[in-house]
ZAMARGU-4260 file (C-alpha; in steps of 0.2 Angstrom, whole numbers, plus 5000, padded with zeros to 4 digits):
<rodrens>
0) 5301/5958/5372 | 5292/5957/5355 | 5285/5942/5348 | 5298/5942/5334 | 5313/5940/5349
5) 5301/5927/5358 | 5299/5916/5342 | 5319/5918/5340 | 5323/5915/5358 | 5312/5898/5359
10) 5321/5892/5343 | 5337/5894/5348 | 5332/5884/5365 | 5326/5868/5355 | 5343/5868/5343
15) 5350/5867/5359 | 5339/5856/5368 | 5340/5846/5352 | 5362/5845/5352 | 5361/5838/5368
20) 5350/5823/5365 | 5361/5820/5351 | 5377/5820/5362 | 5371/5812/5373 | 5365/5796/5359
25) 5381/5797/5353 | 5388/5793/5371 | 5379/5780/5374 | 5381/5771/5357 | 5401/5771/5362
30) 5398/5764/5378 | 5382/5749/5374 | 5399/5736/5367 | 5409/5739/5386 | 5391/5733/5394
35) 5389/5720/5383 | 5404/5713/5382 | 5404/5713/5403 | 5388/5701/5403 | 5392/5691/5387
40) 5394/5673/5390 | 5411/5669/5392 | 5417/5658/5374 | 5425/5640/5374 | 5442/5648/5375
45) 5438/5655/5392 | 5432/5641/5401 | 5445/5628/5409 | 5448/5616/5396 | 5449/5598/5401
50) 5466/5600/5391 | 5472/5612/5377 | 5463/5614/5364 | 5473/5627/5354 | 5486/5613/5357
55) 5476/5597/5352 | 5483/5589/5338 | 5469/5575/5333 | 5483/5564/5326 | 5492/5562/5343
60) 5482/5553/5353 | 5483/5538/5363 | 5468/5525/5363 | 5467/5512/5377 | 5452/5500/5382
65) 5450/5498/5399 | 5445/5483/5409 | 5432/5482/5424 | 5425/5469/5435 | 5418/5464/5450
70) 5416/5446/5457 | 5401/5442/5469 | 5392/5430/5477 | 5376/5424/5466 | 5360/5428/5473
75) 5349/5418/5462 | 5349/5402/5452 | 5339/5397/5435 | 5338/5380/5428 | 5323/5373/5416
80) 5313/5358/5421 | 5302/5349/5412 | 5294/5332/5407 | 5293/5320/5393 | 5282/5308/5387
85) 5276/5297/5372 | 5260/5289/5370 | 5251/5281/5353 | 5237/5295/5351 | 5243/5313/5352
90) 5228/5315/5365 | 5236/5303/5376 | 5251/5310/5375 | 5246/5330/5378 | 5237/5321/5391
95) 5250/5312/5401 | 5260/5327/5399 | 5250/5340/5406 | 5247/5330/5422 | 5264/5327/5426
100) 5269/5345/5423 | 5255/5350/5436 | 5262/5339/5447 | 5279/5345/5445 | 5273/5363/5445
105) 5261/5360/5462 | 5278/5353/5469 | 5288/5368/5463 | 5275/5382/5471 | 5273/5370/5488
110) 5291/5375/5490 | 5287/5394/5489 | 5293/5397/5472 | 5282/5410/5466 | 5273/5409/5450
115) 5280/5424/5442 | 5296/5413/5444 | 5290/5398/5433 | 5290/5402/5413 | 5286/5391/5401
120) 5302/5390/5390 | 5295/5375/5377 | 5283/5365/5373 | 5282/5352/5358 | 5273/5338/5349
125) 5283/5326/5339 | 5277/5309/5330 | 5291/5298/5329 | 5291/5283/5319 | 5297/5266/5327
130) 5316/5261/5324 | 5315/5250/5308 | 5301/5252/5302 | 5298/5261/5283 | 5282/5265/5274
135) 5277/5253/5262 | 5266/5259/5248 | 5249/5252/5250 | 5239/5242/5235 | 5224/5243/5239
140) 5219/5260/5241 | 5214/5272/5226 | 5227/5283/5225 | 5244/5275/5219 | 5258/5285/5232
145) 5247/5285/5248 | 5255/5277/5261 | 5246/5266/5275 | 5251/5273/5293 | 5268/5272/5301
150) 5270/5262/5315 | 5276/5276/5330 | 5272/5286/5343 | 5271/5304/5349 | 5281/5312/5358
155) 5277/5329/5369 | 5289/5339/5379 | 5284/5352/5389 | 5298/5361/5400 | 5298/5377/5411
160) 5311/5388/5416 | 5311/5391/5437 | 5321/5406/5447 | 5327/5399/5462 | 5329/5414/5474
165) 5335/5405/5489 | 5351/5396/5484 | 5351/5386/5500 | 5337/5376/5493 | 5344/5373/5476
170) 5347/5356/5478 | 5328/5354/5484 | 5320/5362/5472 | 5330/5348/5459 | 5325/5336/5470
175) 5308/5338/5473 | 5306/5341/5454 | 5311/5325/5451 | 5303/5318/5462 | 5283/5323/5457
180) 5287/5319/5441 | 5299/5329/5431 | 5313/5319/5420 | 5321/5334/5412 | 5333/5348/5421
185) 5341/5359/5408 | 5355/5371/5411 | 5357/5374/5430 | 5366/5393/5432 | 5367/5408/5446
190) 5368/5424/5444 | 5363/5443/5448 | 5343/5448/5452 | 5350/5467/5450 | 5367/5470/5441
195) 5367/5489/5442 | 5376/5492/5457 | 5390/5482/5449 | 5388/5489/5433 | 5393/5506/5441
200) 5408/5498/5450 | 5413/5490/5434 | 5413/5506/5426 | 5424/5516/5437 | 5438/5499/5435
205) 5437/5499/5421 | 5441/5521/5419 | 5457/5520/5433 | 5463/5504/5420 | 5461/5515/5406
210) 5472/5528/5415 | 5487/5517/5420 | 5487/5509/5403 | 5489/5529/5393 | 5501/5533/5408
215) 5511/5516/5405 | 5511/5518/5387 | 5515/5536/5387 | 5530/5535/5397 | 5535/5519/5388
220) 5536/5532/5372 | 5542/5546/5381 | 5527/5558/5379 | 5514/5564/5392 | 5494/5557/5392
225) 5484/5573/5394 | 5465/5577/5395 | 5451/5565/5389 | 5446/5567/5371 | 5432/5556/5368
230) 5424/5539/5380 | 5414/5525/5374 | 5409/5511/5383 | 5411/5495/5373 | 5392/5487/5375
235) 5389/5468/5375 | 5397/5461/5390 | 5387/5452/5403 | 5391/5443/5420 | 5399/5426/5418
240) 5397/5414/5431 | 5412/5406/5438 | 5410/5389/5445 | 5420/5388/5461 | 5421/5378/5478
245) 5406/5388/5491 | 5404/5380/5505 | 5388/5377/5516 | 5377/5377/5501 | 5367/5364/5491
250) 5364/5352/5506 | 5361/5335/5501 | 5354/5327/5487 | 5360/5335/5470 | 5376/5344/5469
255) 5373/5364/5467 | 5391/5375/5470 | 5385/5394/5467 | 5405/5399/5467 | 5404/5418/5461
260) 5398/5428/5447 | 5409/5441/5438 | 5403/5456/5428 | 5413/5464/5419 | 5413/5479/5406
265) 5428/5487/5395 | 5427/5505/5391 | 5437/5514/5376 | 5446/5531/5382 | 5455/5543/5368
270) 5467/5554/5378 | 5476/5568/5370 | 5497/5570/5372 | 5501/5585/5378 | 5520/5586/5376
275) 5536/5575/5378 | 5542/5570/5395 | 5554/5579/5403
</rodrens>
């Protein structure tokens, strides 16, 4: 064969080589869409819906609060002791104060309270002037408009707030306050160390109320409550103590009824209406 016929013959074998790859491009062009439309990630309209949403008409909707709560007993009580005292001088006064308020707190932790249970909630000094008694200008001093001093006293509170962990000792804890000394007792209440167990039972009261209430209202207006649009939990409740008969607690001494704490929670539910009734 010449080399004329040889160059001719290895040209016409790359236009063909060459027609082939092209071909074969071509094909695979056609087919990327088929494989990528087989792995794409399946759209909104493809997943369950929690109802339908080519239905969902925002303006018919029914909106119902739903109520939950949970009673208990109380597994701790708070109240607020403290002292009193008036004295001439202010020192004397701080002074009487502080040693009584050491007395009553001694008192408190000899029980077993512990201190990270006792928190100072007030403390104040006052001067108050005897009943009766006005300021009279004084005449013989320099400055006309001074005033000679008020007859009165001073006057220092100083009160702490005390967690009472064992309820059957409530009354005891008063008591014993009291008695080493206290002569104030604020605001005796029980409640909840830890509320978020309840708070999750709440919660779930308060979705099944939600339900019955669309269900009821729905079928009161012949339509038919469908999926959950939106939830919202409605925030500012907190557990409300109820005061009711308990027995075999307080013992003697001051009366202390723990009765039962309620917390409650209320949660707003959007449903959608799927269709009337049939």
């Amino acid at each position: 064969m010449s080399v004329r016929s040889k160059s001719l013959f290895t040209l016409v074998a790359l236009l063909v080589v060459g027609a082939l790859a092209v071909m074969a491009f071509a094909l695979n062009v056609q087919a990327a869409p088929a494989r990528q439309d087989a792995t794409a990630t399946p759209s909104a309209a493809e997943l369950p819906p929690a109802f339908d949403a080519a239905a969902f008409n925002p303006a018919r909707t029914i909106t119902v609060v739903g109520r939950g709560e949970v009673k208990v007993q109380p597994d701790i009580a708070t109240t607020t002791v403290g002292v009193d005292v008036q004295a001439g001088t202010v020192e004397a006064a701080v002074a009487q104060a502080q040693a009584r308020m050491d007395a009553v707190l001694d008192a408190l932790k000899g029980l077993g309270i512990a201190s990270a249970d006792i928190q100072t909630s007030n403390f104040s000094i006052n001067f108050e002037r005897s009943m009766g008694v006005e300021p009279v200008a004084s005449t013989d001093q320099p400055e006309s408009g001074e005033f000679k001093p008020v007859p009165g006293f001073y006057r220092v509170s100083n009160m702490v707030t005390v967690t009472i962990r064992d309820l059957d000792r409530v009354s005891e804890v008063l008591d014993t306050a009291v008695k080493s000394g206290a002569n104030n007792i604020w605001g005796l209440s029980f409640g909840l160390d830890d509320t978020d167990a309840l708070e999750v039972q709440a919660r779930a009261a308060a979705i099944r109320d939600a339900r019955e209430r669309a269900e009821s209202l729905a079928e009161l207006n012949g339509v038919v409550a469908g999926g959950v649009v939106s939830i919202s939990e409605i925030i500012g409740n907190q557990n409300s103590p109820l005061y009711m008969a308990a027995e075999g607690r307080g013992g003697g001494g001051m009366p202390a009824q723990p009765g039962e704490v309620t917390f409650s929670t209320q949660i707003q539910v959007i449903y959608a209406i799927e269709s009337s009734a049939r």
